[in-house]
C-alpha positions as CSV (number, residue, x, y, z in Angstrom):
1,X,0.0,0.0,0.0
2,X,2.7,2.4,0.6
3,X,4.3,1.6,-3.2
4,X,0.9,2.4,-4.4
5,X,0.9,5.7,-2.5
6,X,3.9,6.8,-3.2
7,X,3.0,6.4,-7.0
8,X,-0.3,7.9,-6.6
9,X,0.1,10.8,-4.1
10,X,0.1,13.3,-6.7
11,X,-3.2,12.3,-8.6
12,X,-4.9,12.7,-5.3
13,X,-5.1,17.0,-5.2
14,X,-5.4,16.9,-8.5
15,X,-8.7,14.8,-9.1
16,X,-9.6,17.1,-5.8
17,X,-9.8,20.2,-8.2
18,X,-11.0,18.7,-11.1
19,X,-14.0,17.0,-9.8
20,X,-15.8,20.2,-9.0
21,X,-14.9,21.8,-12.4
22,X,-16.1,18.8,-13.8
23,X,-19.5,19.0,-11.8
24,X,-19.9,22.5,-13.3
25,X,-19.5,21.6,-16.4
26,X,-22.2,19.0,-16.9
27,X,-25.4,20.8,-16.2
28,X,-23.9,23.7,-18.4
29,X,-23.2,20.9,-21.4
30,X,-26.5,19.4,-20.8
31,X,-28.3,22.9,-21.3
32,X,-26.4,23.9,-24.2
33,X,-27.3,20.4,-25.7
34,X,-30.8,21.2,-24.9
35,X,-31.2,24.6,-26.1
36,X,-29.2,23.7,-29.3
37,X,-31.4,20.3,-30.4
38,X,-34.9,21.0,-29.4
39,X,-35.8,17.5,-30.2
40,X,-33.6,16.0,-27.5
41,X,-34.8,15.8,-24.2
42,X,-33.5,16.7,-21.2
43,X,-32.5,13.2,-19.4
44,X,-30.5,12.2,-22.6
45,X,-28.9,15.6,-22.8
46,X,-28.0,15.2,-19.2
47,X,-26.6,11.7,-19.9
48,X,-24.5,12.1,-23.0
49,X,-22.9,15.1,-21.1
50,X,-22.2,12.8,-18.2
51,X,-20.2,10.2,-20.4
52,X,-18.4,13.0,-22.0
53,X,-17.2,15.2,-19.1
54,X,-16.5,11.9,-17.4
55,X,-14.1,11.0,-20.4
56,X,-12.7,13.8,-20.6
57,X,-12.1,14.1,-16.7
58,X,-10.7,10.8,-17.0
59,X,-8.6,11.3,-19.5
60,X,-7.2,14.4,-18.0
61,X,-6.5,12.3,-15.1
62,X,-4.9,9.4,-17.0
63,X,-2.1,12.4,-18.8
64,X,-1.1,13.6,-15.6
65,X,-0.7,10.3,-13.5
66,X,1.4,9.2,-16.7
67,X,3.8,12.3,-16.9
68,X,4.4,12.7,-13.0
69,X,7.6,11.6,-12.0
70,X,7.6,9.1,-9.2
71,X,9.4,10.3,-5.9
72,X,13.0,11.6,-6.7
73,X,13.7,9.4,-9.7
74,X,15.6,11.0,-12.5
75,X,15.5,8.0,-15.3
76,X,13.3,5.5,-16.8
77,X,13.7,1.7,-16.7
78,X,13.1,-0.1,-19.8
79,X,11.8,-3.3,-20.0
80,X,11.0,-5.2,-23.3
81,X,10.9,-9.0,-22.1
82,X,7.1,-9.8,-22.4
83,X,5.8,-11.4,-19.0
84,X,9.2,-10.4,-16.6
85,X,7.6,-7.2,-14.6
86,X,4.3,-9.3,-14.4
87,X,6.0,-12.1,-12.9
88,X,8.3,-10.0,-10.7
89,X,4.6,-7.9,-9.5
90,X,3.1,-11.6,-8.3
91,X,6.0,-12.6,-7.0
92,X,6.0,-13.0,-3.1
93,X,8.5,-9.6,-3.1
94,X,6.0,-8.1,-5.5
95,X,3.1,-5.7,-5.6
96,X,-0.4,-7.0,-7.2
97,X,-1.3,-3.1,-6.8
98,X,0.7,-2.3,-10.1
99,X,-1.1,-4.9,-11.8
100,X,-4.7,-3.7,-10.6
101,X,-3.7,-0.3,-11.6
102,X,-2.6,-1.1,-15.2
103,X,-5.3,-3.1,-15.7
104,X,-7.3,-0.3,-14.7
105,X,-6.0,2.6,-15.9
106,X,-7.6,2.6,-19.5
107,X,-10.7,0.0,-18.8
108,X,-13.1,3.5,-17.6
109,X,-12.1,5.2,-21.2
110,X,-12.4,2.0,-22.5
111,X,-16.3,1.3,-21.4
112,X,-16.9,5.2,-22.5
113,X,-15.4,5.3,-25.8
114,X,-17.9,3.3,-27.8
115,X,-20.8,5.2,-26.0
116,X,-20.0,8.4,-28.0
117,X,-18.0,6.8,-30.8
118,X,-19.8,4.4,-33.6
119,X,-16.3,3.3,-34.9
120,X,-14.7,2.0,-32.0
121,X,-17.9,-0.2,-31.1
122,X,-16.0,-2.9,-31.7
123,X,-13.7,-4.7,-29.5
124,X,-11.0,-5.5,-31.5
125,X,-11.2,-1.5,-32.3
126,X,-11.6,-1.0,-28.8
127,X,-8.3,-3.6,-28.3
128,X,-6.1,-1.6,-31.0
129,X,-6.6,1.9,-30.4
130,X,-6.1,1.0,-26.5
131,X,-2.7,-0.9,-27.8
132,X,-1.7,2.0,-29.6
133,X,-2.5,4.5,-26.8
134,X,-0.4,2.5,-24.4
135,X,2.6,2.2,-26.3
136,X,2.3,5.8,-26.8
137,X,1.9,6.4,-22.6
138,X,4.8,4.4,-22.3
139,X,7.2,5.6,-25.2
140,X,6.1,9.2,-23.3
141,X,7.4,7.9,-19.8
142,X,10.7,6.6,-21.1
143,X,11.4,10.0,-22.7
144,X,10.0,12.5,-20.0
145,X,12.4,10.3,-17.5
146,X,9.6,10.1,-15.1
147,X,11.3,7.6,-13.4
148,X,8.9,4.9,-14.3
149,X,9.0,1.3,-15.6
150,X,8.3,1.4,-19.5
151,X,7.1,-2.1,-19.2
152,X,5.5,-4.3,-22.1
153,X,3.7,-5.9,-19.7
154,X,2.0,-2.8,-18.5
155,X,1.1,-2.2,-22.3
156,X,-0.7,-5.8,-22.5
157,X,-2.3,-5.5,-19.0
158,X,-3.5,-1.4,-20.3
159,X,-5.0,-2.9,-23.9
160,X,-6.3,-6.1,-21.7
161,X,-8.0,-3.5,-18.7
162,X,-9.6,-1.2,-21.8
163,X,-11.2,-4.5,-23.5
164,X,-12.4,-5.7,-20.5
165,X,-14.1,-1.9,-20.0
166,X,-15.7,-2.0,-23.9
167,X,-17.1,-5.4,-22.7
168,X,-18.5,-4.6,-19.6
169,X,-20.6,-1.5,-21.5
170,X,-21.6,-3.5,-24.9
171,X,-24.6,-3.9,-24.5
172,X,-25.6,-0.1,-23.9
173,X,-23.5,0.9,-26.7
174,X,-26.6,1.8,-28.8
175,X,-28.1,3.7,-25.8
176,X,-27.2,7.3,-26.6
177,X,-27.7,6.8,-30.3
178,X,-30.5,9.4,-31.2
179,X,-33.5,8.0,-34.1
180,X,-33.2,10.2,-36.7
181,X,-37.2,11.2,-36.9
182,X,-38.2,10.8,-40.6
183,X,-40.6,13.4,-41.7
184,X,-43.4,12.1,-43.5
185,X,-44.7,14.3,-46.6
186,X,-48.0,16.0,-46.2
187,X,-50.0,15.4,-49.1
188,X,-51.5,17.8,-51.2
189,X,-54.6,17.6,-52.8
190,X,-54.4,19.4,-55.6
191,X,-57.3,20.8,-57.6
192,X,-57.3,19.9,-60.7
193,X,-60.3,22.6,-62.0
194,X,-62.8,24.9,-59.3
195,X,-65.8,23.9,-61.0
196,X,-67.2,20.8,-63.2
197,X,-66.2,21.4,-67.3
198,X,-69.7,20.3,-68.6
199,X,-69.1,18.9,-72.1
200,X,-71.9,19.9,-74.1
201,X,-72.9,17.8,-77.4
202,X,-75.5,19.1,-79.9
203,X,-78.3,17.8,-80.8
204,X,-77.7,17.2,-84.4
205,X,-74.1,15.5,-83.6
206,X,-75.9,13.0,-80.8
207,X,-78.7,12.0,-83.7
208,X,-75.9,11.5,-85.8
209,X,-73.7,9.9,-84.2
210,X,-74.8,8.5,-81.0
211,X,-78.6,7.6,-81.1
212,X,-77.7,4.4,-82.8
213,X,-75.8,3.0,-79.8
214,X,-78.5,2.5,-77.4
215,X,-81.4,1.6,-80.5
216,X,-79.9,-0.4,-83.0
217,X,-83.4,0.1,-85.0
218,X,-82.3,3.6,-85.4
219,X,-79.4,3.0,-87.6
């Protein structure tokens, strides 16, 4: 517990000030939401602004915790052999708290991301863009000299954590989706003349022409 403070401590007054910035700024999403598409209504305005302030917050979160150096460190440690810092965290010497936390640390992002965006609704989408954003995190640690581990096993255990998130939330996925509402034509009646055309035949021409139909003794 005290490895996992001492890795930690810094995130802690910084979620502190965010969470009340982020509070503010879901009610004032929701409302512009509202006032911009009259056809949505309020509780999904109010949602979709939850998931993205809570992203975004997240996020936020995730850049910092990633860029802060660990106690008085000045270097990074790198470590390419797949499966050595995962044994050495279960190990009896080890920590199963750095394991927890990379396993965590892209699964909330990973549940919110297909909410608001159709092209990662797919887990293996889900499981590439949270490889690629992993190797980026730790590519960014070794070079800041955070004095962190730049770990392929934290990359597997960060893409593993962010699939396990898109899972948990699959079947919601659809759930903020708004129905396009299809607008059915009026129809017009259209007048095709304001009064009756009254064909009128003479006389002579009906005699002529027409008697014979009905009286064939008149032909």
């Amino acid at each position: 517990m005290g490895a996992l403070l001492r890795a930690f401590w810094g995130i802690i007054p910084i979620t502190a000030i965010a969470l009340p910035y982020a509070l503010l700024c879901w009610p004032l999403l929701a409302a512009r939401r509202r006032r911009r598409s009259s056809g949505i209504s309020l509780g999904h305005a109010s949602a979709t602004a939850a998931v993205d302030v809570t992203a975004v917050t997240i996020g936020a979160l995730v850049l910092c915790l990633v860029i802060m150096p660990v106690g008085a460190a000045s270097g990074s440690t790198l470590d390419l052999v797949p499966g050595a810092d995962l044994s050495a965290a279960l190990s009896d010497d080890g920590s199963l708290w750095q394991v927890v936390g990379n396993l965590l640390l892209l699964c909330p992002l990973g549940a919110l991301a297909p909410l608001r965006l159709r092209r990662l609704r797919s887990l293996s989408r889900i499981a590439l863009a949270a490889l690629s954003s992993s190797v980026l995190v730790e590519a960014t640690q070794f070079l800041i000299h955070s004095g962190r581990v730049t770990s392929t096993d934290d990359v597997l255990l960060n893409t593993i954590g962010a699939t396990l998130g898109a899972a948990l939330t699959r079947r919601g996925w659809r759930y903020f989706d708004v129905v396009p509402v299809v607008a059915i034509p009026q129809q017009v009646r259209r007048t095709v003349c304001n009064a009756p055309v009254r064909l009128r035949v003479p006389r002579s021409v009906w005699d002529t022409r027409y008697a014979g139909i009905g009286h064939r003794e008149r032909r």
